[in-house]
N, C-alpha and C positions, 0 to 999 in steps of 0.2 A: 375465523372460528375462534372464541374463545375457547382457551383450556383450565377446565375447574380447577387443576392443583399448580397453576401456573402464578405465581407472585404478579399483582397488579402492575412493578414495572417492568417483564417483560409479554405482559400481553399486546398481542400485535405481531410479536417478531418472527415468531413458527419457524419454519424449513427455510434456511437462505437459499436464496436465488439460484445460487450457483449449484448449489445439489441438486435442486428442480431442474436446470438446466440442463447438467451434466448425468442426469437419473434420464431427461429426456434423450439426449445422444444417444444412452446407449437402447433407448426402447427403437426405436426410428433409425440405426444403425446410422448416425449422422458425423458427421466434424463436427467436432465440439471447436467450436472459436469463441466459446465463449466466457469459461475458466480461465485464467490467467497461468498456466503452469507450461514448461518446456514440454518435448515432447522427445527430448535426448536430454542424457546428462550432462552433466556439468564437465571438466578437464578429469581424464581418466588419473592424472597424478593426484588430486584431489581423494576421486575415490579411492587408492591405493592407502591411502592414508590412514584412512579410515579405516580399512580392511587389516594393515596394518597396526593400530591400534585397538581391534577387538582381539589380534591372535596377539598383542602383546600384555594385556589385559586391563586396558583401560574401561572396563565396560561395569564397575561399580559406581556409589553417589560420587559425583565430584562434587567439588566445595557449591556452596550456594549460590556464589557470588560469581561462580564461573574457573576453570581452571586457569593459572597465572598465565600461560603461554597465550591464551586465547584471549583474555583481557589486555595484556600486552600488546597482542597484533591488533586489537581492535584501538589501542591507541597508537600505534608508529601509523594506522590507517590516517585518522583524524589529521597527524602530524604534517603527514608525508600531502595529503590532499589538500587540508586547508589550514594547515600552520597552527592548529588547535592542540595546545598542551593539558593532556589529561594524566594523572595522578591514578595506573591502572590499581591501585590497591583500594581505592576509596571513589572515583568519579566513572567506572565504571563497570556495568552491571550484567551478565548474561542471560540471557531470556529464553522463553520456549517459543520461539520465532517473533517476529515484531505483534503478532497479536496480542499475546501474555503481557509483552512489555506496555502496551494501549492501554489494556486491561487493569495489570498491577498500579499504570499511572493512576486513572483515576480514581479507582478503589483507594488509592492512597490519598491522593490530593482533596477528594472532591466529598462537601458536608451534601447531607440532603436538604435539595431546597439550589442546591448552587446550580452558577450555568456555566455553561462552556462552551464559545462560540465555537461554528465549523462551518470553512467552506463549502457551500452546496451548489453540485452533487457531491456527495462522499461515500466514503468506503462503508459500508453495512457494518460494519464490527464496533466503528466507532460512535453512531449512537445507541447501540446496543449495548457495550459497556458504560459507555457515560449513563445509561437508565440503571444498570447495578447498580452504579455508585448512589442512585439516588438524588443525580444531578438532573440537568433539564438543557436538552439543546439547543443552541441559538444559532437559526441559519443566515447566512453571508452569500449574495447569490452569485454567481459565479455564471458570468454572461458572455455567449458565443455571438460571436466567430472567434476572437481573440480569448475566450473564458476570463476576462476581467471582471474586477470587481469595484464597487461605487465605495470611494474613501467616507463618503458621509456616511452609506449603509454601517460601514464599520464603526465608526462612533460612534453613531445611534444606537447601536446595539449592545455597547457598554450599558450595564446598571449594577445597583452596588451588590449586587448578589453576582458578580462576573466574578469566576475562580480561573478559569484558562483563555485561551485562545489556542486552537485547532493547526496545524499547515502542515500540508500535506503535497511536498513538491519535490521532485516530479511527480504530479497530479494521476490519482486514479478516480474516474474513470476516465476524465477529458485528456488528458498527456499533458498537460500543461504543465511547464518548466515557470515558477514563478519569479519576476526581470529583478534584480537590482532596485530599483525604484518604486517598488510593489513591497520587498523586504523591509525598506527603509519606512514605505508609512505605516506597516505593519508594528514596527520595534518601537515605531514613536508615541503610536496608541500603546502598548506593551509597556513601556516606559512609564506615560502619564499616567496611566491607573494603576500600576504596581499590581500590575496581573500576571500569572505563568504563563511561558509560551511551552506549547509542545510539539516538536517537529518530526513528523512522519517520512524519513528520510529512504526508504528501502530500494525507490528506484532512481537513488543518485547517481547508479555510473550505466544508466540506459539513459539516453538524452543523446538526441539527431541535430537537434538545433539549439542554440543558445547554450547556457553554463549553468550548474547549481552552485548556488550559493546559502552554504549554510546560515542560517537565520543566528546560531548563537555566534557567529562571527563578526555581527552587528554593533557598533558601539552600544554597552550598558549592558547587553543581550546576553553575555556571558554566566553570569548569575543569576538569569532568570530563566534558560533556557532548559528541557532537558530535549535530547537530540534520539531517535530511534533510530534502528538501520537493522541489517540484515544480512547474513550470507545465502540466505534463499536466491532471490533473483541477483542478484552480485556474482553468485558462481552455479548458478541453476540447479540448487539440488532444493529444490521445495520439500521437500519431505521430510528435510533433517531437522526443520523448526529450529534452527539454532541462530538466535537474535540476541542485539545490545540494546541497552539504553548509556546514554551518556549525558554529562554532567557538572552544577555543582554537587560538592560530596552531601550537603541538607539536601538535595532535594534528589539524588541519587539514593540517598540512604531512605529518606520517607517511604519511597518506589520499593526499596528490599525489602522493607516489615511486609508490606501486601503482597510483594511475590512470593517469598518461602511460605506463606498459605497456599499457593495456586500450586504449580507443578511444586515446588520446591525445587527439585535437579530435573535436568533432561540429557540425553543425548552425550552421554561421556566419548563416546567414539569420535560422535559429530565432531563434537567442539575439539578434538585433538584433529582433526583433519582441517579445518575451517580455521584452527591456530596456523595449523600449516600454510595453506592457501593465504593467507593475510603476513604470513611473514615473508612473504616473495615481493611483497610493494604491490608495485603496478602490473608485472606480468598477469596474472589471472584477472582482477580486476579490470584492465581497459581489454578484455576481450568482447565480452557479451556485447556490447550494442554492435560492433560491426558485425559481430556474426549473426546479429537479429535485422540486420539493415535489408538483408536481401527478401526476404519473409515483408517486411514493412511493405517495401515499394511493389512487392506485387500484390499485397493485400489494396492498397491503395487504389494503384491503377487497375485492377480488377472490380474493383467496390465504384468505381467511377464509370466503368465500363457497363456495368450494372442499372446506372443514372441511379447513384447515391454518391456523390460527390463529400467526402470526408471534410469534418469540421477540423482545424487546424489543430494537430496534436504533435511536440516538441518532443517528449519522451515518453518512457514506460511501455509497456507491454500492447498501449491500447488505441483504437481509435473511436470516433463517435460518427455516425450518421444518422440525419432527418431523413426520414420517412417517409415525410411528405408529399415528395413529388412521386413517387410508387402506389400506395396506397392509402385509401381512407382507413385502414386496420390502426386499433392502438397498438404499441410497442411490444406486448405481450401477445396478442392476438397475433400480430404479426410473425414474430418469434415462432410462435407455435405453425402459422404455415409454411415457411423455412423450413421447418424440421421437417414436416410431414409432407410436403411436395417435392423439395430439394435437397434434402437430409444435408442440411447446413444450421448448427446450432449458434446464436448470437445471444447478447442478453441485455433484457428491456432496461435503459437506462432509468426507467420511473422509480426502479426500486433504489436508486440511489438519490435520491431527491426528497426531502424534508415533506415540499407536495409533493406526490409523484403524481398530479396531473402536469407540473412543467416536463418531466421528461415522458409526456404519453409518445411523442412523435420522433423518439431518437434510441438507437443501440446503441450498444458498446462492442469492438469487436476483438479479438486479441491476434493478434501475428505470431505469439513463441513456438510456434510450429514450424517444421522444415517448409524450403519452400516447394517442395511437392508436393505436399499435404494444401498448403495455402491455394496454389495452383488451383488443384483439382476441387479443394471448396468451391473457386470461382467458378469452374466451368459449370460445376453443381447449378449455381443460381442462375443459368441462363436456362430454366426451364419454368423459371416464372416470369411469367409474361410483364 
């Protein structure tokens, strides 16, 4: 449906998926597996923190740029993980969750008329923003079983109106953990055209298989990378929207002029709790994936038991199944009989696909739910035949 006072580039976009989905849970009284958000909090010393810092009154503007303690922990993080030395006064930036930071990028970076590749399927936020900026997507397909991708597609898709390149690993919606040797032909296009990379980093310490490996860690990559992350899924408190971008300080700083338009400040509590939790090291951080590990494998082996056999997913919150062998339904059609026969909510992966006739025949499904919740989804779905 077009909307008359809607600016021509975001028509198309209306209601994301996930509100439709999550508006449908709650009509149909179903499991929502289909949002991405935990269904407990995050380490209760985390919240104390916080709780903490509004009775001691951190709850006015903090600096733009982020409060020093929380730009600090966001680089001993860098340090202590991948040996990356950032300059917290100037290379790095605080965000209203890693979407603002997407956002402010390419509002900053990107003229109208430019493009910016991305891997597809991708996160809905990201060609939704790249259309503000007045930029123009350029899809990279990303092909199962393993979600590879064709090194020629990627050159081909360079032309001289290329301003970025996309990566977004550990992969939303597929789990894909992108290998060492995927990075490196990445950097080398990256390199040869003298184009921005932008790394969508949020679910780096969710990963069951394999390692991340930051892209600005790359030889040359350092200069031309700018890195996102997040304390959302890192310590499960989605709510508190409190996100980085990191950096060189050009191109950290380009990112600042468009973000003090957007939120300007967020979350002054947050960021004094989330300083917290990042100045412990590792403790908080390497908790989350094993304590999502149990939820994983019985979504898995329940989703197989189902005869939906999961396409192979390395980390993140999600997995992906065809369709195919269950029903002729497309992915939405389908989606919607879940709900309303098995009150089990999932979500169509078409809506993440540049066509979304490639993903008519596949969901996406999410595990950050206890695993009783996950359980009793599954036994949900054995009432469809």
């Amino acid at each position: 449906m077009r909307l008359p006072y809607l600016n021509s580039r975001l028509q198309g976009f209306g209601t994301t998926i996930f509100a439709t989905m999550s508006n449908l849970a709650i009509e149909t009284n179903s499991i929502n597996l289909g949002q991405g958000f935990p269904d407990t909090d995050g380490p209760h010393e985390i919240a104390k923190a916080a709780i903490d810092a509004i009775n001691q009154g951190h709850n006015q503007y903090p600096p733009g740029i982020g409060i020093a303690d929380l730009r600090a922990g966001v680089a001993l993080h860098q340090k202590l993980y991948y040996s990356i030395d950032l300059d917290p006064n100037d290379q790095v930036l605080i965000t209203a969750g890693a979407t603002e930071a997407i956002a402010a990028t390419f509002l900053a970076l990107c003229e109208v008329g430019d493009e910016v590749i991305v891997f597809d399927p991708s996160y809905d936020s990201y060609s939704a923003t790249i259309a503000m900026a007045g930029a123009r997507v350029v899809p990279v397909t990303l092909s199962g079983p393993n979600w590879s991708f064709n090194p020629e597609e990627l050159r081909n898709a360079i032309t001289a109106k290329t301003r970025a390149i996309l990566i977004n690993s550990p992969h939303n919606p597929t789990g894909k953990v992108f290998s060492r040797e995927e990075l490196s032909q990445i950097a080398r296009v990256v390199i040869e055209h003298d184009i921005v990379a932008i790394t969508d980093e949020v679910y780096e310490h969710i990963i069951f298989r394999g390692a991340h490996y930051p892209l600005s860690t790359f030889d040359g990559m350092a200069q031309r990378t700018l890195t996102i992350s997040s304390g959302a899924k890192t310590f499960s408190f989605t709510g508190w929207k409190i996100g980085w971008i990191t950096g060189p300080s050009e191109l950290v700083g380009a990112v600042r002029t468009a973000k003090q338009f957007l939120t300007y400040v967020n979350g002054a509590p947050f960021q004094v709790a989330i300083a917290f939790a990042l100045s412990k090291g590792r403790y908080f951080a390497d908790m989350i994936a094993p304590q999502l590990a149990p939820s994983r494998e019985i979504l898995i082996d329940g989703l197989r038991d189902f005869g939906l056999d999961p396409i192979k997913s390395d980390g993140t919150y999600f997995v992906t199944t065809d369709i195919s062998p269950k029903t002729d339904l497309n992915a939405l059609d389908y989606c919607m009989e879940l709900a309303h026969k098995a009150q089990v909510v999932a979500i169509p992966s078409s809506t993440f696909y540049a066509r979304p006739s490639d993903g008519s025949k596949l969901l996406r499904w999410t595990f950050s739910k206890r695993p009783q919740i996950i359980s009793e989804a599954m036994e949900r779905l054995k009432v469809i035949k």
